[in-house]
PDB file of N, CA, C and O in Angstrom:
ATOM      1  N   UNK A   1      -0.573   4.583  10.985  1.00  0.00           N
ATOM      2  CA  UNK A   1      -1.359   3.923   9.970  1.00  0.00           C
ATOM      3  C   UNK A   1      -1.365   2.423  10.230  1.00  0.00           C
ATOM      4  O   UNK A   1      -0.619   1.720  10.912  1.00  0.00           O
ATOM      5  N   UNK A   2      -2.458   2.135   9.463  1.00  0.00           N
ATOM      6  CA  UNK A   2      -2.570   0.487   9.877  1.00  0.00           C
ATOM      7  C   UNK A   2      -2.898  -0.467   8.524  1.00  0.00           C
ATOM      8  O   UNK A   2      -3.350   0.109   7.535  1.00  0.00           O
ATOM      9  N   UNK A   3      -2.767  -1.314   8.497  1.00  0.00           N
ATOM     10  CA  UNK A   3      -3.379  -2.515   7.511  1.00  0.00           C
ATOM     11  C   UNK A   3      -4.769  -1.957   6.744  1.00  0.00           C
ATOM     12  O   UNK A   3      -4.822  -1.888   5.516  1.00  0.00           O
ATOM     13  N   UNK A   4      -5.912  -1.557   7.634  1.00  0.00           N
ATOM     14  CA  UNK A   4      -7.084  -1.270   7.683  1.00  0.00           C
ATOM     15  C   UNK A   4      -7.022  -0.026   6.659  1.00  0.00           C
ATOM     16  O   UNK A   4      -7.794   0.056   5.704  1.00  0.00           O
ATOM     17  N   UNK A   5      -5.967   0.996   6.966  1.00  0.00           N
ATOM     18  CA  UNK A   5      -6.601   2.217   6.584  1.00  0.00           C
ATOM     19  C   UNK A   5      -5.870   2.560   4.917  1.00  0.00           C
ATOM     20  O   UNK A   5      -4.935   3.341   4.738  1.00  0.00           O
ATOM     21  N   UNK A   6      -6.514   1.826   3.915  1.00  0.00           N
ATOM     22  CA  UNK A   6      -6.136   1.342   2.760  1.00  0.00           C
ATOM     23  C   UNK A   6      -6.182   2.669   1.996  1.00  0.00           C
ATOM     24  O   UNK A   6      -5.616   2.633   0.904  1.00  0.00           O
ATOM     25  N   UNK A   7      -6.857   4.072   2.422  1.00  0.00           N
ATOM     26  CA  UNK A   7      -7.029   4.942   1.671  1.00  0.00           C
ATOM     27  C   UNK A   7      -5.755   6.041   1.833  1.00  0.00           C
ATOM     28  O   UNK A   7      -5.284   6.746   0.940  1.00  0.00           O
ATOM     29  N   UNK A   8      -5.280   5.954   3.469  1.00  0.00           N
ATOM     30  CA  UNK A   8      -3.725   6.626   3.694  1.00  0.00           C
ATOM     31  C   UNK A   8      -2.626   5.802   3.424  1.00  0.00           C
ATOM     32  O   UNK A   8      -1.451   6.166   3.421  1.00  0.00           O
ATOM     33  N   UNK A   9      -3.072   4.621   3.186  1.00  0.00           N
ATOM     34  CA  UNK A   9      -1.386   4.210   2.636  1.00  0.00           C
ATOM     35  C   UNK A   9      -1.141   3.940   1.449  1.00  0.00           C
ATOM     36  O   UNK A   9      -0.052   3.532   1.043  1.00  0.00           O
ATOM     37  N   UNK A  10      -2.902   4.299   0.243  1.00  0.00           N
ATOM     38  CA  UNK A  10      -2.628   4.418  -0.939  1.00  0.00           C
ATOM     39  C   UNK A  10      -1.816   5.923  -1.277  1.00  0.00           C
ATOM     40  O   UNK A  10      -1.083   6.170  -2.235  1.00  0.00           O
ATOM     41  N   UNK A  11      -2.238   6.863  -0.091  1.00  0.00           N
ATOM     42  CA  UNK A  11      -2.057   7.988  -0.803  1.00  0.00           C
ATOM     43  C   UNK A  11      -1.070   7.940  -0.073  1.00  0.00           C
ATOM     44  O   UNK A  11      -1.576   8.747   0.706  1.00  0.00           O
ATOM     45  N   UNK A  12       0.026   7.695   0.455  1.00  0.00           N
ATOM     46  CA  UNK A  12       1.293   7.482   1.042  1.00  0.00           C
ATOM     47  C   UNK A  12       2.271   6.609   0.321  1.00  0.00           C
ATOM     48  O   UNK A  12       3.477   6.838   0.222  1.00  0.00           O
ATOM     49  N   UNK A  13       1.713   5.720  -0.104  1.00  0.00           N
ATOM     50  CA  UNK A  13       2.329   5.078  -1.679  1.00  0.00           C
ATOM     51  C   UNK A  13       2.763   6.019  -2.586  1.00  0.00           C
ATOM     52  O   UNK A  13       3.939   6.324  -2.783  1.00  0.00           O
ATOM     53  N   UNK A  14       1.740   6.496  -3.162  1.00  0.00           N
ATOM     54  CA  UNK A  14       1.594   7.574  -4.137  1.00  0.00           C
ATOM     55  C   UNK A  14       2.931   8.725  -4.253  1.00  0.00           C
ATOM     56  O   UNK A  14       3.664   9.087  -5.173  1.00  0.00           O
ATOM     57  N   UNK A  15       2.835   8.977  -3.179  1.00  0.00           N
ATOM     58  CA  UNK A  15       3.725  10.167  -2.643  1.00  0.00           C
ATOM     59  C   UNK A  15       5.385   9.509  -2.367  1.00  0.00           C
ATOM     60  O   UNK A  15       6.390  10.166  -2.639  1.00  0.00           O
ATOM     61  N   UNK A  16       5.419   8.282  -1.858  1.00  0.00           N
ATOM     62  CA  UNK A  16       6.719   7.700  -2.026  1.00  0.00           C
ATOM     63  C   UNK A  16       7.190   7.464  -3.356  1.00  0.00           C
ATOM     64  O   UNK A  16       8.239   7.906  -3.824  1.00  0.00           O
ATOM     65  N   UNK A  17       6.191   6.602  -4.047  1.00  0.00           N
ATOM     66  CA  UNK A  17       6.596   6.152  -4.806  1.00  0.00           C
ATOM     67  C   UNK A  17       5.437   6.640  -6.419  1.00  0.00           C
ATOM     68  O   UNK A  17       4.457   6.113  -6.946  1.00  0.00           O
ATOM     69  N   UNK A  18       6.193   7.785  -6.671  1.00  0.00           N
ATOM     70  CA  UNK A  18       5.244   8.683  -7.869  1.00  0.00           C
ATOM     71  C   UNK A  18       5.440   7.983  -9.413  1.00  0.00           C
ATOM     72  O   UNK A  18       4.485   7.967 -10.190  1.00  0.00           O
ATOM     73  N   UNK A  19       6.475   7.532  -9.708  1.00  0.00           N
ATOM     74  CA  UNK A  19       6.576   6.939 -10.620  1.00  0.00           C
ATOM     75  C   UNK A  19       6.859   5.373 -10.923  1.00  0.00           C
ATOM     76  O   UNK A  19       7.690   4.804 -11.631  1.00  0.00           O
ATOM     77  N   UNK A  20       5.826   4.926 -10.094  1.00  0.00           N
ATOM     78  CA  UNK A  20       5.446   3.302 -10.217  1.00  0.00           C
ATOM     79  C   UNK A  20       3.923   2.987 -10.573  1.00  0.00           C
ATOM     80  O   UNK A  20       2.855   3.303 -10.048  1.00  0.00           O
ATOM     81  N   UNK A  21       4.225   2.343 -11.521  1.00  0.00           N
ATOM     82  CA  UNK A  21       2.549   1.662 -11.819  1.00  0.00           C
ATOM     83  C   UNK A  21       2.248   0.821 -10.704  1.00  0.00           C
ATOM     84  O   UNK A  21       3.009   0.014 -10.172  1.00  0.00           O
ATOM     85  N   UNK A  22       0.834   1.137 -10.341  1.00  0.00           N
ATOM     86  CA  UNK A  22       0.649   0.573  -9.242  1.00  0.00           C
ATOM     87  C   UNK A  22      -0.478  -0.895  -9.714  1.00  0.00           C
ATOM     88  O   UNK A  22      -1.226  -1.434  -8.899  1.00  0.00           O
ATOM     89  N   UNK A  23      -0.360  -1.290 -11.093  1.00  0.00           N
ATOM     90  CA  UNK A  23      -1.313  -2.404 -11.374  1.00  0.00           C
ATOM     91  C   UNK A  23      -0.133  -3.313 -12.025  1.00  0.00           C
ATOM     92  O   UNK A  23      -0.337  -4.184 -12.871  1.00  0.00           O
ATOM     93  N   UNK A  24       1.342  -2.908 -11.402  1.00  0.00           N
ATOM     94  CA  UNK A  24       2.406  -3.716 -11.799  1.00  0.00           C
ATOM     95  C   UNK A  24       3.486  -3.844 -10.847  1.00  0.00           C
ATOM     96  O   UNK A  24       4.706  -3.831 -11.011  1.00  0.00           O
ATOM     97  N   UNK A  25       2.488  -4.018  -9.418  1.00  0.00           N
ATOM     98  CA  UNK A  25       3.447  -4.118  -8.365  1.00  0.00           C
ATOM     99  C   UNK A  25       3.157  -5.278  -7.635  1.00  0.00           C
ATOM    100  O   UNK A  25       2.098  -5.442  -7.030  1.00  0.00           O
ATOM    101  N   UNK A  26       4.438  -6.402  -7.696  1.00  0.00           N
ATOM    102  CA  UNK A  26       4.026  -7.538  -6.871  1.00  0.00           C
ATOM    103  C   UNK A  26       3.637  -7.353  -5.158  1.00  0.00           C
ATOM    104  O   UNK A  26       4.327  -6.569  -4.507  1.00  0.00           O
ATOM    105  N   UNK A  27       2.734  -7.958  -4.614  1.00  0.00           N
ATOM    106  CA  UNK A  27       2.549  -8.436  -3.384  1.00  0.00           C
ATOM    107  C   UNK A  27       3.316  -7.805  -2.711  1.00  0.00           C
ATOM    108  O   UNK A  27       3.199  -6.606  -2.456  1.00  0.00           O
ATOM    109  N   UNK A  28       4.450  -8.746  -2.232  1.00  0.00           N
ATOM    110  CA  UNK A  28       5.627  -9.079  -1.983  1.00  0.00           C
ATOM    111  C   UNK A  28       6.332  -7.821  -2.161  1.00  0.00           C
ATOM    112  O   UNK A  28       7.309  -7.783  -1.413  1.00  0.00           O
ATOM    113  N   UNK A  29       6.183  -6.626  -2.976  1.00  0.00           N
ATOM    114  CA  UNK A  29       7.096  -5.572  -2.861  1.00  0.00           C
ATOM    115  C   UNK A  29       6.037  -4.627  -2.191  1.00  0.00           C
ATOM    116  O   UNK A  29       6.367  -3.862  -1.285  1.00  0.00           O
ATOM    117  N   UNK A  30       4.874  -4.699  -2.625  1.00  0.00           N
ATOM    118  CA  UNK A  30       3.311  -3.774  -2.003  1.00  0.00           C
ATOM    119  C   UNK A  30       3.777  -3.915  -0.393  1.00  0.00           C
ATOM    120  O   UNK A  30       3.906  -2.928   0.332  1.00  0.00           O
ATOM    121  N   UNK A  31       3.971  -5.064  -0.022  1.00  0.00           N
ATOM    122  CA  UNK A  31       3.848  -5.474   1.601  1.00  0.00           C
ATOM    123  C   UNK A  31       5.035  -4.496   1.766  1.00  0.00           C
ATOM    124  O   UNK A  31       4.986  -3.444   2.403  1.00  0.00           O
ATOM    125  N   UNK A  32       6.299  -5.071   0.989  1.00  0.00           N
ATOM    126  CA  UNK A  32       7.568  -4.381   1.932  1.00  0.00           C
ATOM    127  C   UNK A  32       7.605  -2.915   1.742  1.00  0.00           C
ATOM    128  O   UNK A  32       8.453  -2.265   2.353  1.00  0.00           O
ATOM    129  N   UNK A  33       6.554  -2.190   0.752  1.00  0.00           N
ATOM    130  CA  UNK A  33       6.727  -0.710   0.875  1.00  0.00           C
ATOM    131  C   UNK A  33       5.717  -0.570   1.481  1.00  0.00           C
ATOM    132  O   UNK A  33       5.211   0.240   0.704  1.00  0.00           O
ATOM    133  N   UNK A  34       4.771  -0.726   2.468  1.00  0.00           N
ATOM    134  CA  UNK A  34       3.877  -0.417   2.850  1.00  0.00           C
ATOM    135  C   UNK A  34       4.489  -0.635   4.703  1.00  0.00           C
ATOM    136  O   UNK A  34       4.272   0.198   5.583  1.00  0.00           O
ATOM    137  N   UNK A  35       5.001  -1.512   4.834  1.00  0.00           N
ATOM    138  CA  UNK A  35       5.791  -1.833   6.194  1.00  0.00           C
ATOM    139  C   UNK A  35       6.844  -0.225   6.357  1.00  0.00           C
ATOM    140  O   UNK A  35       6.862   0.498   7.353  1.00  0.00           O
ATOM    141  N   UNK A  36       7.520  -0.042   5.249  1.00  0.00           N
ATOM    142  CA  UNK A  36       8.732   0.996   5.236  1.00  0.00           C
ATOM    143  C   UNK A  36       7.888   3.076   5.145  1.00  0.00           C
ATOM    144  O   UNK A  36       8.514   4.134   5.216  1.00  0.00           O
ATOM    145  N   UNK A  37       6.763   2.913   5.019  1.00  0.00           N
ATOM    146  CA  UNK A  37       6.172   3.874   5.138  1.00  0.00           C
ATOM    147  C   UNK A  37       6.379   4.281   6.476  1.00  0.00           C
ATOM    148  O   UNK A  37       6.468   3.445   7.375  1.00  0.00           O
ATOM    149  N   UNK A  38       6.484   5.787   6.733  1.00  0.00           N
ATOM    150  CA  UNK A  38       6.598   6.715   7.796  1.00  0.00           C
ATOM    151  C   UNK A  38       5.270   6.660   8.355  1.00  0.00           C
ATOM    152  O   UNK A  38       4.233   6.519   7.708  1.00  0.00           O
ATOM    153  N   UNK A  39       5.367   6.767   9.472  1.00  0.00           N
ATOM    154  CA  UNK A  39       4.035   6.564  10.409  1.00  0.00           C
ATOM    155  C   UNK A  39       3.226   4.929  10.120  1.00  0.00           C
ATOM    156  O   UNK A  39       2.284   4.749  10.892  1.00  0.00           O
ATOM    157  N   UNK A  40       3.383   4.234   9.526  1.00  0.00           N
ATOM    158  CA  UNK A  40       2.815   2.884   9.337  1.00  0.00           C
ATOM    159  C   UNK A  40       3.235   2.185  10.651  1.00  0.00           C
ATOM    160  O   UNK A  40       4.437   2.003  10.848  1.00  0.00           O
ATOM    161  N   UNK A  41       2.540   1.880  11.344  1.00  0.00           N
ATOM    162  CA  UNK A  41       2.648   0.535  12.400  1.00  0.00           C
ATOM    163  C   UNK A  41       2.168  -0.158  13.207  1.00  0.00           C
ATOM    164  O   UNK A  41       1.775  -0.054  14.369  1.00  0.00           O
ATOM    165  N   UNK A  42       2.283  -1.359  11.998  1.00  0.00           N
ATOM    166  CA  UNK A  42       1.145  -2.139  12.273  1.00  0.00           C
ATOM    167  C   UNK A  42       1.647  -3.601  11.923  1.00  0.00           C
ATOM    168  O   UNK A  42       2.278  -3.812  10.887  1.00  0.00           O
ATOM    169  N   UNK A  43       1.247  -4.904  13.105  1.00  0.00           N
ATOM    170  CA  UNK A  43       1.897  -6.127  12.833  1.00  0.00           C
ATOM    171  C   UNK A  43       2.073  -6.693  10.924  1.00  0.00           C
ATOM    172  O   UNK A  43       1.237  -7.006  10.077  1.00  0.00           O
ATOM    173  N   UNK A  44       3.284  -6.614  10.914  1.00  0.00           N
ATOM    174  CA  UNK A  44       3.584  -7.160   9.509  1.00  0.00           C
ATOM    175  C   UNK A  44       2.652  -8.804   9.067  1.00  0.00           C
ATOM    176  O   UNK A  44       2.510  -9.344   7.970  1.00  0.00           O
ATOM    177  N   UNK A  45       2.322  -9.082   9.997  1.00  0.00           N
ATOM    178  CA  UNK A  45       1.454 -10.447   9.894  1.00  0.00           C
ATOM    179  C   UNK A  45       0.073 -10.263   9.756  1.00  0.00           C
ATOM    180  O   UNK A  45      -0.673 -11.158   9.359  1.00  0.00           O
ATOM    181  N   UNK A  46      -0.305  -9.115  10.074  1.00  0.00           N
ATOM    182  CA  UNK A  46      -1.782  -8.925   9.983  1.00  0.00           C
ATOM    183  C   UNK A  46      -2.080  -8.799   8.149  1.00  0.00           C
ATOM    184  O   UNK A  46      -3.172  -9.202   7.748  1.00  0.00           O
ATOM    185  N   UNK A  47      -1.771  -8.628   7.836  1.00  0.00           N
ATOM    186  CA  UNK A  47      -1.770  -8.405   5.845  1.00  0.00           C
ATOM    187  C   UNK A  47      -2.242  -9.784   5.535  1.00  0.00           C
ATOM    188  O   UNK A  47      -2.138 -10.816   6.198  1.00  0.00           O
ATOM    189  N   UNK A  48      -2.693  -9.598   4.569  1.00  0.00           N
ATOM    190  CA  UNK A  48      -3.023 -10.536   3.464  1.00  0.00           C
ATOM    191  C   UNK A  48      -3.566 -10.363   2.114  1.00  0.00           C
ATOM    192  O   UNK A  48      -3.478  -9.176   1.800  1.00  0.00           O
ATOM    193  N   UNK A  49      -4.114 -11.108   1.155  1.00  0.00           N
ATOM    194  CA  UNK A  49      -3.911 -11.168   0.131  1.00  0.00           C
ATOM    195  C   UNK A  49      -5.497  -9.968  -0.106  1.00  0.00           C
ATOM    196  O   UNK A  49      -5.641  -9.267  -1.108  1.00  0.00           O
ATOM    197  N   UNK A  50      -6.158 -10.001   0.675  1.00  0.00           N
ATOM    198  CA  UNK A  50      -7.448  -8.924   0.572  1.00  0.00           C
ATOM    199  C   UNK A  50      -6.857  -7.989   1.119  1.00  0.00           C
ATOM    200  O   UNK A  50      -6.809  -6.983   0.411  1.00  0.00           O
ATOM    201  N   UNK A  51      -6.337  -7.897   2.191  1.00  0.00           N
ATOM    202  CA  UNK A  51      -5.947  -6.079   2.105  1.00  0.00           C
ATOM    203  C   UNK A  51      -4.791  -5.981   1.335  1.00  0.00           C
ATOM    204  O   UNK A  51      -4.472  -4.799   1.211  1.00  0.00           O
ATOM    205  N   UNK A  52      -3.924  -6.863   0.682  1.00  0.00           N
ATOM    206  CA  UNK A  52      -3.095  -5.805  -0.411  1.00  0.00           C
ATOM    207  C   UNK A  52      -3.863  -5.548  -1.190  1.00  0.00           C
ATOM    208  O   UNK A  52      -4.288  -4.409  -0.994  1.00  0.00           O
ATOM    209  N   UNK A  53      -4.363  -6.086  -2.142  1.00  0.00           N
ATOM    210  CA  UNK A  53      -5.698  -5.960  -3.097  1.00  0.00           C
ATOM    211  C   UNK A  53      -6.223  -4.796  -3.012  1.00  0.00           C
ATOM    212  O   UNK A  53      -5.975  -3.900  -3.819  1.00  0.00           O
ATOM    213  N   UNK A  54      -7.004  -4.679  -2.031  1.00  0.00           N
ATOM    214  CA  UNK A  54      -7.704  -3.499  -1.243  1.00  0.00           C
ATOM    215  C   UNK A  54      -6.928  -2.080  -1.492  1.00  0.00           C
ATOM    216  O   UNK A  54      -7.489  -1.129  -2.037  1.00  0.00           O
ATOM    217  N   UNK A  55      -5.226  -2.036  -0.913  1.00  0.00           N
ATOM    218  CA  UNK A  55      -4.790  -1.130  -0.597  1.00  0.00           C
ATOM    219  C   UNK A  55      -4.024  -0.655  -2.591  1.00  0.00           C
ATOM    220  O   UNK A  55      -3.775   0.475  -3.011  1.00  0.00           O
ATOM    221  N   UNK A  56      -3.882  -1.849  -3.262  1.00  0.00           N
ATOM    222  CA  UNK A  56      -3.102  -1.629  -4.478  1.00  0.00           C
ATOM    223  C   UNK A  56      -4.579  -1.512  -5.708  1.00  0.00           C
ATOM    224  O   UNK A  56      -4.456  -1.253  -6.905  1.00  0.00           O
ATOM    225  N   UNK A  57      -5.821  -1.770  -5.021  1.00  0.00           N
ATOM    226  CA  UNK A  57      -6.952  -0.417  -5.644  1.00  0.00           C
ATOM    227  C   UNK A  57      -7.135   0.757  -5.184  1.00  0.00           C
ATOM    228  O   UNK A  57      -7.110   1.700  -5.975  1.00  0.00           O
ATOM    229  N   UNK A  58      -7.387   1.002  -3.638  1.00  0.00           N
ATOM    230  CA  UNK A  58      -7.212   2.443  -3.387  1.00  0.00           C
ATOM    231  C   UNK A  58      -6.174   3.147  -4.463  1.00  0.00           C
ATOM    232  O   UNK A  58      -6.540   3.859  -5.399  1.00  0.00           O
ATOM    233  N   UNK A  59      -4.823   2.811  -4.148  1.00  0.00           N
ATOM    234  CA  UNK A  59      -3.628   3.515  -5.259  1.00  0.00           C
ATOM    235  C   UNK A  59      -3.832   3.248  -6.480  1.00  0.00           C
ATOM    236  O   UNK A  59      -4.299   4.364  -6.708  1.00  0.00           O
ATOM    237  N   UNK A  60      -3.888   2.762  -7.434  1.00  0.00           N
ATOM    238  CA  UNK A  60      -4.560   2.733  -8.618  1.00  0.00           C
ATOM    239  C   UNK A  60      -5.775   3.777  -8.831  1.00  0.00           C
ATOM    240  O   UNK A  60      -5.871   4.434  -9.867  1.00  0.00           O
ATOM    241  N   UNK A  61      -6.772   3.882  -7.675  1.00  0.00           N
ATOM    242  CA  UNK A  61      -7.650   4.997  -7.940  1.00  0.00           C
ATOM    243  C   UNK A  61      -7.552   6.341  -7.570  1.00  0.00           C
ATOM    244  O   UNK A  61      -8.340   7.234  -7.881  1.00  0.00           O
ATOM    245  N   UNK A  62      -6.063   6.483  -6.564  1.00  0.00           N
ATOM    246  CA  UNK A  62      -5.600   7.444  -6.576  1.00  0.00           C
ATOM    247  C   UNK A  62      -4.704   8.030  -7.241  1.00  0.00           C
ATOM    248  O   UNK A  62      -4.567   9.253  -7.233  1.00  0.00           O
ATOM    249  N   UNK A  63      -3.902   7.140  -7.973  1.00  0.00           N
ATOM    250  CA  UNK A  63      -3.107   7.336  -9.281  1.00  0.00           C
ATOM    251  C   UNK A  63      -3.799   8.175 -10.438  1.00  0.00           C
ATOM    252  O   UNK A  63      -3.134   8.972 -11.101  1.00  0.00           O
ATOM    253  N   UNK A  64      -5.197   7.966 -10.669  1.00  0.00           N
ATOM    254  CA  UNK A  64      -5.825   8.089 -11.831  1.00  0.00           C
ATOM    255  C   UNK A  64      -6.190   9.411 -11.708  1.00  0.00           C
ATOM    256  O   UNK A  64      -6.824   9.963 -12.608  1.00  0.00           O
TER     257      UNK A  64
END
């Protein structure tokens, strides 16, 4: 998985982490559980503030 693919690492979120609101998760913890995901790898520097965004709406709309 990569930075890019915002729809498998929402639903890889999801599945780690089932009982977290995902419209009450800082940055900063989004990045470091998204780095610690199985099969994720992808430069920790490539992220930014549009693909967390990106990836912490995918999960929010997969939450729902």
């Amino acid at each position: 998985m990569k930075w890019t693919d915002t729809l498998d690492v929402a639903i890889a979120l999801t599945e780690a982490h089932p009982d977290v609101d995902p419209t009450a998760v800082r940055f900063t913890d989004l990045h470091r559980w998204v780095m610690a995901l199985p099969g994720f790898d992808d430069d920790p520097n490539r992220s930014g503030e549009k693909i967390l965004e990106a990836i912490q709406q995918a999960w929010i709309d997969e939450a729902d």
